[in-house]
Every structure is written in structure tokens, then in C-alpha cells.
N, C-alpha and C positions, 0 to 999 in steps of 0.2 A: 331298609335297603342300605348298602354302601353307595355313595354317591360313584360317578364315573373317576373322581380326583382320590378318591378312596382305593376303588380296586384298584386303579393304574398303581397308587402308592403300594399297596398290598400284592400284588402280582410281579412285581418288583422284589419286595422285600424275600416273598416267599421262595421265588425260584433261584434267588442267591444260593450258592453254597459256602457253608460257615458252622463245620462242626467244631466242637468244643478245641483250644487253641488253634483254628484256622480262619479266623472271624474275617479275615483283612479287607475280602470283597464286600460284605459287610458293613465294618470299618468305614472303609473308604465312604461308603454312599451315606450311612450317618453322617458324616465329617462334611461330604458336601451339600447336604441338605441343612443338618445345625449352623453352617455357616451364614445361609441368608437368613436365617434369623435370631440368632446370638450374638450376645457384645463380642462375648471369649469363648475359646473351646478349651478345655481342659483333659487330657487322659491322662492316665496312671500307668506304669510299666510293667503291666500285665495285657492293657489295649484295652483297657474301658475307656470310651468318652462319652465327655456330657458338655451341650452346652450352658452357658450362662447369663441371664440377667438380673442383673443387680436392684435389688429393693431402695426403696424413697427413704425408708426408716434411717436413722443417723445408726445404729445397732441394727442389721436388717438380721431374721429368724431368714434361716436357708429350708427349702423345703428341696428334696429330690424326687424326682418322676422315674423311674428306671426299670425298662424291660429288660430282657438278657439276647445278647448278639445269635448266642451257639444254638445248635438245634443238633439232635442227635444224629451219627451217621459213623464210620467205619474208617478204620487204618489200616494198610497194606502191612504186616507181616513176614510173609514169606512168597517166593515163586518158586511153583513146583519142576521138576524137571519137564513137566509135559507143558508149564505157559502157562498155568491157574496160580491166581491169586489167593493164598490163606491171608488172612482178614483177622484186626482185632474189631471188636464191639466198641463205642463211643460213647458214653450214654446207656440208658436202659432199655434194652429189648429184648422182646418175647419172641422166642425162637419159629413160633408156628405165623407172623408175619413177615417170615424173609425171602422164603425160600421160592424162587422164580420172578421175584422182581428183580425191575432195569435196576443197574446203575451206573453212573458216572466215575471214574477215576481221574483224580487230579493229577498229572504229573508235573514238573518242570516244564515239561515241554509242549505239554496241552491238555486235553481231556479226552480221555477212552473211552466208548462207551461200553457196556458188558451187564453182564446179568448173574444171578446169585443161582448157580445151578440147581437144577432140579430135578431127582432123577424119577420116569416116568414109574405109574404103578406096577409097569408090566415087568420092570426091574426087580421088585423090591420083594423081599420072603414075608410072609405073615408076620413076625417077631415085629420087620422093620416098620409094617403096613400100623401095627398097635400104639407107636409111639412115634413122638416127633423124634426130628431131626437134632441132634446137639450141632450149636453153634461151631463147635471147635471143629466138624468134620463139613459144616459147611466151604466152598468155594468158588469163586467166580473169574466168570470167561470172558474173557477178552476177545477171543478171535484168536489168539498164540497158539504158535504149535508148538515151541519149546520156552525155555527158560533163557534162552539166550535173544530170543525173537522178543520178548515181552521185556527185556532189560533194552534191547534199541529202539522200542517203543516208547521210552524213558521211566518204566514202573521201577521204586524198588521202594525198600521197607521206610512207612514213614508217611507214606503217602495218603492223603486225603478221599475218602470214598462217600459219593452223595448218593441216597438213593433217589431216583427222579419221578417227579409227584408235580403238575402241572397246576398252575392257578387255575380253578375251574369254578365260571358259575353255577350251581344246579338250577333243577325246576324250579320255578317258584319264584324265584330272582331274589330270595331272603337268605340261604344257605349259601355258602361258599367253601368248596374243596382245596388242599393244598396241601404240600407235605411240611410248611414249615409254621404253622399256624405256633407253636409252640416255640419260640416264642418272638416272633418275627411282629406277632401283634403288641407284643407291647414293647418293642422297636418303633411304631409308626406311631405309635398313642404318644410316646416321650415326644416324637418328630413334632406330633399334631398339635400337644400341648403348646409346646416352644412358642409353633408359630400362630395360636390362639391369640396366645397372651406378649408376642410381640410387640404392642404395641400402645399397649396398658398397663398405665404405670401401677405396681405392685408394694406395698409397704416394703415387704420380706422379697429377699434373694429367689428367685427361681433357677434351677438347674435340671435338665431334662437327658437322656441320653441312656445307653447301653451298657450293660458289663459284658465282660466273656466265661466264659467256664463254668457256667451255670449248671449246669446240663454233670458236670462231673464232683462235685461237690462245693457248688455256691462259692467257686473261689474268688473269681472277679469282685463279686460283690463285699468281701473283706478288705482287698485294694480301693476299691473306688469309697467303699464306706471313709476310707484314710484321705481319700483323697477331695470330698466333697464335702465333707464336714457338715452330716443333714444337722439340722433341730428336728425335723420330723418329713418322713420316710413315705411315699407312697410305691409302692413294687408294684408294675404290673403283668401277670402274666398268664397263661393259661390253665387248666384244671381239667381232670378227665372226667368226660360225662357218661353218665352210668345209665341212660334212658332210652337204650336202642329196644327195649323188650318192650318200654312202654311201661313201668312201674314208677309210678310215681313217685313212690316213695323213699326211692333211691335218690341220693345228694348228685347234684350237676344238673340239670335239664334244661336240652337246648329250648330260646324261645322266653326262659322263665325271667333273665334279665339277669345282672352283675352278681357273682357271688361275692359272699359277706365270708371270707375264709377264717373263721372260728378257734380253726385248732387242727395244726397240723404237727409233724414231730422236730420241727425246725422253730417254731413261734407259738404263742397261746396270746391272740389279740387280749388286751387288756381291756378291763370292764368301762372305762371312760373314751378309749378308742371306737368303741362296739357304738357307743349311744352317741358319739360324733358323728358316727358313718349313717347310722340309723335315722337319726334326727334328720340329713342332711337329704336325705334317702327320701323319707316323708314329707319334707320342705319340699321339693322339686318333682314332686310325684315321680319320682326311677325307680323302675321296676327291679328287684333284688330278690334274693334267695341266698339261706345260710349252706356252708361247705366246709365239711367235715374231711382231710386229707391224711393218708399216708405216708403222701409225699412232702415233700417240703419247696419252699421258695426263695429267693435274693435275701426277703425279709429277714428270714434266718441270722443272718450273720448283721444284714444293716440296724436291725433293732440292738443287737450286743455291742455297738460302736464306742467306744470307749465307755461312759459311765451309762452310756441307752440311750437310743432313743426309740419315739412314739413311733409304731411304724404301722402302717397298713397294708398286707397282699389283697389287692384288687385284680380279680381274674374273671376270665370267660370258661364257660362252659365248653369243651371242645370231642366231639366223638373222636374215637382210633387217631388218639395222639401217639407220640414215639413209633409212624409209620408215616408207609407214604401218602397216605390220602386220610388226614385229617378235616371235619366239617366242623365248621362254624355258623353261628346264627347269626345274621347284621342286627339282629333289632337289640342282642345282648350286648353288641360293641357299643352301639350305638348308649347304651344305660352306661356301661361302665365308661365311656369318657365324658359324659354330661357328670356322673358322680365324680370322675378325678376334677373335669372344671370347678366344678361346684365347691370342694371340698379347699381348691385354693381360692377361689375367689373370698370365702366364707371363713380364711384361715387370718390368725390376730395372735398379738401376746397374749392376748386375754384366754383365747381359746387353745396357745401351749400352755400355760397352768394351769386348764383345768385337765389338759391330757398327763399332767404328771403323777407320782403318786400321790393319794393322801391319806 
């Protein structure tokens, strides 16, 4: 289960909007949450923050906790002469998840709400019935009747689009719905870290917090790598789960506990990394599973940080990510941040040389 202090945190985080560079609201609520329990807060001029406490050591090893702010979502474009918004994509999405969901438009001057048109079957010729929709002919409604009505509404190109996906518990009270699970989770795990270990003294440097830009090619995480100066890296974030058919045998599966991510086209964890996690894994009986990706993570760019460092992606399992109603398992959160406690409590000089090369 997530605790009640859990969801409230998480139903918060998730129904933020904060597509890749519009983190602010985001932002903000990191900023005021790391402040009650950080000596310092530090961000980078891209809008990554993290907070800080400083280690006992006279030489303290810096370790970094870091989820990413952004979550995928949509830019205003163009307005059409009839009041419809053309849209760019934020992020990656599959075109047969858009069409007829709500969404949000950010303007200056408030938020719109509107929807991603959809035109009924009894419209559509055989040819179009065979094949999705391409993104670039999609559009969405406001309620305008013209282009001039949708401009004193305050739309114009530039503008931020959320699509809306509600904090929802399901049956069972173990699963949890939301559209920003990706990666707003490991937003709350930096938060939860912080304020874990607020209050126990630490050899080594703790610094916990967010980047931005995630979501469009791991940018944030090159800045904040500059600007946080890990010795060793832990990323947390989410991962797609491939076990809605129920095969097992497919990498991700909600319920099975933290994945161990192996090898994606961003990082290839190193073979002394792998038996730190594992070792640490089997010390404290948490439940894990190996994950095989695609995709990539923050880790990417934070393990290349000047001459390297050791870095870990720790992710959750999560179904119909890069949409609005993403689910997650609590008993997986719950493994992957007893494995991040774990991993700093159980962190030493001793155990950064043996994560070096040899």
C-alpha cells in the first residue's frame, strides 16, 4: 500500500502539469518541500533542483537521488481559422492513444479546457477506418468558433498542453492510476529520500531532487550532472511494463518488485554496480527483477559526467506509460525505495572502490 502521506504526496505530484521545459509548477513544489528538509538548495540554469546535506567525512563522497520534473505532453502550434488548435508532440507518443482524450491548455491567462478531436466512425471511408490517425492531422477544441475567438481566450503558439489523467486509487488499494506516474515518481522518492535521512548524520554528501528535460533527450540531466558533482549516481524512474497479456516472460511486471535495469541504449550498468545492487537486494530481502530497455534514462548522461561516474537506474514497473492513465503497483515503490535507503545507508569509500574499474 501507499501510505495516506504517500498518495496525498503522489496525487499532488501527478496532477501537476510540467511538460518538458514547463516544469515551473513542478519546480515550485520540489523547492518548497526540499526546503524543510535541506541545509541548501541548489538548481542549475536549465531549472533542475536538488537539495542538500552535507556528509561528517572531512572529504565527503556526494551521492545524487534524482527523478526527472517533465512528463510528456503537447505545444500549441498553430490556430486554425475555424478556433482548433494544431499541436506539436512533447515527448514520445503513439498516435492510437490520443485521439478523444480531455485536455488542458496552459495559457497566460489560465487554463482551457478541450479535447483531442475525434471524428466519429460514421464519418470516416474504409481506407481511413484501416489505419490510425497521423498526429500532424490531429486537432483539438476548445469550444472557439474562430481564430480570433481562441486568440482572446489568450491561446497562441508556444503554449503548454496537459492531457488530464486523474490521481486514481483502483480495486484492491495496491494499484494506483495517474497520468504522470512517469516520472513524478521519482520526484517524490528524491523528496522522501531527503526527508528520511534528514536527520541522520551521513559520512558522504546527500543531494536529492529533479532535473528537467528528461522526457526530450536527457537534457537536464547533463546540467544538473555539472552541477551536483555526483561520486555516485542513483536515477530514479519509471519503466514500461509489458504484462497486461499476462506472460511472464516479458521484462516489467507489476507486483514483481524494483527493477534491476541491465542495459538500456543510454547505460550498460557495470558488472560491480549489478553485485552492489544485488548483494543489497538480498541483505534486506527486496523484492527485484532484471529490465531490459529501449529506452533510456537521466543515467545516461549522469554516468558520462566528466571522467564517470558509478551510476544506478532504479525504476518501477509502470503499464500505459507516455498516456493519460498510467498504473502502478505500491508494493514495487515500496521495494524500490527501501533498495535506494538501503543502498545509501550501506554506501562508504570502501564500497566507491570497489564500484570502480578494475
Amino acid at each position: 500500500m501507499l501510505t495516506p502521506q504517500e498518495q496525498e504526496l503522489y496525487k499532488t505530484l501527478t496532477e501537476l502539469p510540467g511538460t518538458s521545459g514547463f516544469e515551473h509548477e513542478v519546480r515550485k513544489f520540489m523547492h518548497d518541500e526540499l526546503t524543510k528538509t535541506s541545509e541548501t538548495i541548489v538548481r542549475d540554469r536549465l531549472g533542475s533542483i536538488f537539495g542538500v546535506k552535507a556528509g561528517t567525512d572531512e572529504n565527503p563522497l556526494r551521492i545524487v537521488v534524482a527523478g526527472h520534473m517533465d512528463e510528456v505532453g503537447f505545444m500549441v502550434t498553430q490556430i486554425t481559422d475555424n478556433g482548433m488548435i494544431r499541436f506539436q508532440t512533447i515527448g514520445g507518443w503513439w498516435n492510437q492513444t490520443m485521439l478523444g482524450h480531455r485536455v488542458s491548455v496552459h495559457t497566460r491567462e489560465g487554463i482551457l479546457p478541450g479535447t483531442i478531436g475525434s471524428i466519429p466512425t460514421h464519418l470516416l471511408t474504409p481506407e481511413q477506418l484501416a489505419k490510425p490517425m497521423e498526429i500532424k492531422q490531429m486537432l483539438i477544441d476548445i469550444g472557439a468558433q474562430s481564430r480570433e475567438e481562441a486568440v482572446s481566450f489568450g491561446v497562441r503558439p508556444g503554449d503548454q498542453i496537459i492531457m488530464d489523467g486523474a490521481f486514481t486509487p483502483l480495486a484492491g488499494n495496491e494499484r494506483f492510476m495517474a497520468k504522470a506516474w512517469d516520472n513524478r515518481l521519482g520526484c517524490g522518492l528524491a523528496l522522501e529520500t531527503m526527508a528520511h535521512f534528514q536527520d541522520i548524520k551521513l559520512p558522504h554528501t546527500l543531494i536529492c531532487g529533479a532535473t528537467v528535460q528528461e522526457e526530450v533527450g536527457l537534457r537536464g540531466a547533463k546540467t544538473a550532472a555539472a552541477l551536483t558533482k555526483p561520486d555516485f549516481a542513483i536515477v530514479v524512474d519509471v519503466s514500461p511494463a509489458n504484462d497486461a497479456t499476462g506472460d511472464k516472460n516479458q521484462f516489467g511486471q507489476l507486483g514483481d518488485g524494483v527493477l534491476i535495469r541491465i542495459h538500456d541504449r543510454t547505460m550498460v550498468m557495470s558488472q560491480p554496480m549489478l553485485d552492489y545492487v544485488l548483494e543489497t537486494c538480498e541483505k534486506y530481502d527486496i523484492n527485484h527483477q532484471y529490465f531490459i530497455s529501449p529506452g533510456g534514462t537521466d543515467a545516461g548522461n549522469f554516468h558520462l559526467h566528466e571522467t564517470g561516474v558509478p551510476t544506478i537506474s532504479i525504476c518501477l514497473s509502470a503499464r500505459y506509460i507516455h498516456c493519460s492513465s498510467s498504473i502502478i503497483d505500491s508494493r514495487d515503490y515500496q521495494a524500490a525505495k527501501q533498495l535506494v535507503f538501503k543502498l545509501i545507508e550501506d554506501f562508504s569509500s570502501e564500497r566507491f572502490a570497489q564500484l570502480l574499474p578494475r
